[in-house]
N, C-alpha and C positions, 0 to 999 in steps of 0.2 A: 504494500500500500504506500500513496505518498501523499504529500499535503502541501499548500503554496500557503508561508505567511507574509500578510504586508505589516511589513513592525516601523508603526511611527515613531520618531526619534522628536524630542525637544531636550534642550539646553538648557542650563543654568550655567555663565560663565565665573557669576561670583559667588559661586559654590563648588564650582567643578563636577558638578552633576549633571545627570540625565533623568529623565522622565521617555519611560519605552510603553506604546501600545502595540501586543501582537496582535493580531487576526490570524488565527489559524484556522483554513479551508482542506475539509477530508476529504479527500478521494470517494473512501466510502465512508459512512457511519460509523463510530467507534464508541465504545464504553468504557477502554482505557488511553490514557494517553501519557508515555513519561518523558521528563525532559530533564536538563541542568542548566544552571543559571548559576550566576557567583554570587558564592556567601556575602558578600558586599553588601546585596540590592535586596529592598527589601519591596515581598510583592505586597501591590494597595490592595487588588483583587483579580479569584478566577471566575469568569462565568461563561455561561454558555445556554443553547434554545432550551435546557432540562435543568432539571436541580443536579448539582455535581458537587462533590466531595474530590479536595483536595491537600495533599500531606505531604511534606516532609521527608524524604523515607532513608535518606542517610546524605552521610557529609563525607566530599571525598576528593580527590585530587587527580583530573585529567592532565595528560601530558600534556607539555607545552599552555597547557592554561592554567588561569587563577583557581586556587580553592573555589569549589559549588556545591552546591546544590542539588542534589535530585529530588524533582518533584514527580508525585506522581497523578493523575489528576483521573476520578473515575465514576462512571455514570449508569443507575440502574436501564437509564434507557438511552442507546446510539443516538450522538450526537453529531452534527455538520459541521459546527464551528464551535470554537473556542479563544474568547478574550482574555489576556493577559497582561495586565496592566503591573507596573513595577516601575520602582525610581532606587537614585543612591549614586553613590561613588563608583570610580571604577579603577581597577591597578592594576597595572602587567605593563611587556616589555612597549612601548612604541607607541601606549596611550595617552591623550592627554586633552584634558579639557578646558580652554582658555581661549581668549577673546578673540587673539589674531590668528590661533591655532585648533584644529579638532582633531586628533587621529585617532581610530578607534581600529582594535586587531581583535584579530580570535583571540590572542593572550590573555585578555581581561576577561574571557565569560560574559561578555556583557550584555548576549543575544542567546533567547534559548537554544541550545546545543545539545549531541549527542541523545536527538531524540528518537524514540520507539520507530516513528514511522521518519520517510527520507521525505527533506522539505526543501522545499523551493522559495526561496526569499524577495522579497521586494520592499528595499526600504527606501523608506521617506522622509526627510528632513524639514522639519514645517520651522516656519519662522527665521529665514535664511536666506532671506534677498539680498543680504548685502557680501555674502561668502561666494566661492567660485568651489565645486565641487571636485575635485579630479577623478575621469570617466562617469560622473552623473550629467543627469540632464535635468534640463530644469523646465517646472511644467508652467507656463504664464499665467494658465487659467486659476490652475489651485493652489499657484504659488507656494510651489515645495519643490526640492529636488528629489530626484529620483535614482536610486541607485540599485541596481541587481536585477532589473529588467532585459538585461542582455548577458551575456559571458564570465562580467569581471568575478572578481572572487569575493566569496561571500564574507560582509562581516566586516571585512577591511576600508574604511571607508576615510577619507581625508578632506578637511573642508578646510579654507585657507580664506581671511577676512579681508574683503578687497581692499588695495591702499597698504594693506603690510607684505605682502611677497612680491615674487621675481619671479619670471621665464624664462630659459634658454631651450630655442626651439630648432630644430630643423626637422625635414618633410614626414618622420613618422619618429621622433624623441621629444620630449620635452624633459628640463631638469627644473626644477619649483622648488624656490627657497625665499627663507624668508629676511637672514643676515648679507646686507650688502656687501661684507667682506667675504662671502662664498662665491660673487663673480666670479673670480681665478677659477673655481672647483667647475662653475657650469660650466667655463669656456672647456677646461679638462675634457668636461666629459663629454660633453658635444662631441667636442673631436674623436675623442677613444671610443666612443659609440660607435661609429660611421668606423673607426680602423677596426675594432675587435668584430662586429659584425662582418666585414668583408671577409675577415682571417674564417672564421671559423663557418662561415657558406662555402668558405673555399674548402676545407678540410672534411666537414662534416654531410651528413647524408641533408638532403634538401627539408627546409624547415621554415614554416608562414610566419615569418614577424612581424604580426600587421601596425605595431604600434608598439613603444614601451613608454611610460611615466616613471621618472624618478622626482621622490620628494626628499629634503631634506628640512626632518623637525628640527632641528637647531635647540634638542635638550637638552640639559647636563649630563656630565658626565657619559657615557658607552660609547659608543665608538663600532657599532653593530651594523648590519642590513639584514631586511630578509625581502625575497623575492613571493609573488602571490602574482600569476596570470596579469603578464604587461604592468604590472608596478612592481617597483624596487622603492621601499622605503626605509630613509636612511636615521637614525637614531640620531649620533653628533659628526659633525667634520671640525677638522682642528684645521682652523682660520690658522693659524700661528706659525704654523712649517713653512719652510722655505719651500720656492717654486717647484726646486727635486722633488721632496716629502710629498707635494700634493700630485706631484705627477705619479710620483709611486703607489700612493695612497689610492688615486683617483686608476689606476690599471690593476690593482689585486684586487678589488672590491668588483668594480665594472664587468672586470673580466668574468671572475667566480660568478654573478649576481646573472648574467646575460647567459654563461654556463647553462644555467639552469632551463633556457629554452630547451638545450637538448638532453637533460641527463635530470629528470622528475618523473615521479611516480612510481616510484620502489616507498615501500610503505615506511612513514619516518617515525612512527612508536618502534620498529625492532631495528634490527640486525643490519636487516637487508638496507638501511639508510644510506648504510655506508657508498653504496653505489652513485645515489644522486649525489654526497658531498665529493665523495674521489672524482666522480665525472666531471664536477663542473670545477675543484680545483686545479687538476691538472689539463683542463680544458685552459684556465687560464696562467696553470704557466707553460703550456706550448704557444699561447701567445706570447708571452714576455720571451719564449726561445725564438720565436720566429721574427723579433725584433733585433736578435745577436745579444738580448742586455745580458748578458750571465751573471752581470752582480747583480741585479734586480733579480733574477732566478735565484742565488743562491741564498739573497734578502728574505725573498717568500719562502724557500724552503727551512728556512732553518725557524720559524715558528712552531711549524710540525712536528721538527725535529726534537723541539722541547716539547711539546705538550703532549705527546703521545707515549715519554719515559711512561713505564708504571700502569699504563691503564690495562685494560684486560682485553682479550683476544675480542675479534670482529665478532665472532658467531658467539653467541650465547647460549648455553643450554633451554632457558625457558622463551628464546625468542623476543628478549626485552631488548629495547636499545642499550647498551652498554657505554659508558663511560670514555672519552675519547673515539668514538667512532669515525666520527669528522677526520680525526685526524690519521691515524692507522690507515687505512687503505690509501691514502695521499703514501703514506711515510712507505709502506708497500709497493705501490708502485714506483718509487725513487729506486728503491734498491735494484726492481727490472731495469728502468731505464741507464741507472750507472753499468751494469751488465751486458744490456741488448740493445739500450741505443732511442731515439726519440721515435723512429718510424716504427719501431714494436708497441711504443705506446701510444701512437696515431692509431695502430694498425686496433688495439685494445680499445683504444676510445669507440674508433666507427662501429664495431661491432656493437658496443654498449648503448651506441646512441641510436642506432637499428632494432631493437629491441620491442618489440609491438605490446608486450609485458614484462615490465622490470622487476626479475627477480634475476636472485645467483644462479637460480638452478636454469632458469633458459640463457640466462647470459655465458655458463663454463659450458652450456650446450653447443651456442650457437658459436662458440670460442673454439671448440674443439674440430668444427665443422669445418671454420674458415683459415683454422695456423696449425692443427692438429695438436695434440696434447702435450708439449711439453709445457707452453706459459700456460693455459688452465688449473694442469696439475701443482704448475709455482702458486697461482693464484689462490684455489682449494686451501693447498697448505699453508698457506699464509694467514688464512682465514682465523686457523685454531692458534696458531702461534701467539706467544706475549713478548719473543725475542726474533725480530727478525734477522738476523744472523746465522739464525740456522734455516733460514728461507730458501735457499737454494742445496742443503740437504739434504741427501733421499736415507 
């Protein structure tokens, strides 16, 4: 079964609050319905066309989001629709609510999640004439924006208070920021847009970029991005580096971040993650190689190189994501390449990026089909390993 909600959004900027209305529409009639939401928000009410009972049923913590909620909501007689009305704060990575700024992620919980049946969203942002939405549209008549009525991804939503931010545009990127000293970074990136794209259609199996949005919130402290379907948003850029630092800054981030056009959808609660972060970071240092920089190569490699001492092998017995994963299959594939050379891990990538289902098991399949088994079998064993040093051991 599935269900479309349209969840109206209003703001409180000198609270940092939100006020959410869902509308949730069944497919078919239901008499139970569960969902999560963050412990944060506190719901006003649920109703719905019947009398319904609704509880509480445990306190728990999804990955990558805020502490929630699970409600469960249930009706002795099938119901069509269900209102869910709810306000409060909201916390996690990329969020934020203030006057010149709005970002809102799946981090915070801040939209029912992880619900029983699959939903289709459409949200609204009322009271917002004077913001500019990135990928919404905005409706003249009912004067609200509109977001999730086409593609983008769900949940993630940026509104930007007209009169406080910046553009940097060319014919399918824009970079949106709000600190005049981030000029430097959009000219960056402008450009390394238009170079990394070219590199990696040249390399890579054929791939529809019909657009990408980069925003920079300009918060304290992190120093992060994460990519979500045509927007990359970025957490802080350090205004303060020299021209170098932000060129650098502005191709390890870019590169990884645009990566991820070709190397997503291996599931990122377990194991198997490791595939989209290794694809899309050594996607971006075959770009930094295909520029000659080998000290910018061996800049970006040596983060890995630290962060991955100590953590525990790729594959996990119960299938969890494991700790250092990101980095591990990056630090994995260094030791092939210092071995075999760049075009074996070209040759590794396309296959990875060819992949019509991202897991391990079709990718050392379709590995073994196309180089025969000897890099698969490195790969496999690499998997369970905590020392790669004995990576090329039989």
């Amino acid at each position: 079964m599935s269900a479309r909600a349209d969840v109206f959004i209003r703001f409180n900027h000198s609270e940092r609050a939100l006020s959410v209305r869902s509308v949730v529409d069944f497919e078919k009639p239901t008499s139970s319905f569960r969902f999560s939401l963050s412990s944060l928000l506190k719901i006003d009410y649920i109703k719905a066309d019947s009398n319904i009972i609704w509880e509480i049923v445990k306190e728990w913590q999804p990955q990558w989001r805020y502490n929630s909620y699970v409600i469960l909501v249930t009706s002795e007689i099938p119901v069509n629709k269900i209102t869910i009305v709810y306000h409060g704060n909201i916390s996690g990575w990329c969020n934020v609510i203030e006057e010149k700024r709005i970002a809102l992620s799946s981090y915070s919980s801040w939209y029912i999640t992880e619900a029983s049946e699959q939903i289709k969203y459409n949200f609204m942002l009322q009271d917002m004439e004077d913001y500019f939405v990135v990928n919404g549209k905005f409706d003249t008549q009912k004067k609200l924006w509109i977001y999730g009525d086409d593609e983008h991804d769900e949940g993630n939503i940026i509104a930007l208070r007209n009169g406080y931010y910046h553009v940097s545009k060319t014919d399918n990127f824009s970079f949106y920021y709000l600190n005049e000293a981030e000029k430097v970074y959009a000219d960056n990136y402008t450009y390394y847009y238009e170079e990394i794209t070219r590199y990696y259609k040249s390399v890579f199996p054929p791939k529809n970029i019909n657009k990408i949005d980069i925003v920079s919130l300009g918060l304290d402290g992190g120093g992060g991005a994460y990519f979500r379907n045509e927007l990359v948003v970025i957490d802080t850029l350090n205004v303060n580096g020299d021209i170098e630092s932000i060129k650098r800054n502005t191709i390890t981030l870019l590169a990884h971040e645009l990566g991820h056009n070709w190397f997503t959808g291996a599931n990122t609660s377990s194991w198997e993650d490791w595939l989209n972060e290794t694809g899309a970071e050594w996607s971006s240092l075959l770009f930094v190689l295909s520029m000659s920089n080998y000290k910018l190569f061996e800049q970006q490699i040596d983060w890995p190189l630290k962060k991955y001492q100590g953590t525990p092998p790729i594959r996990t017995p119960d299938s969890k994501r494991p700790d250092g994963v990101h980095w591990r299959g990056t630090i994995m594939f260094y030791e092939i390449y210092k071995k075999y050379g760049k075009e074996v891990i070209l040759d590794i990538l396309r296959t990875l990026a060819s992949l019509d289902e991202m897991t391990t098991e079709n990718f050392l399949y379709k590995l073994r089909i196309e180089m025969g088994n000897l890099i698969p079998d490195i790969i496999e064993r690499g998997l369970n390993l905590q020392n790669y040093s004995e990576l090329f051991e039989v």
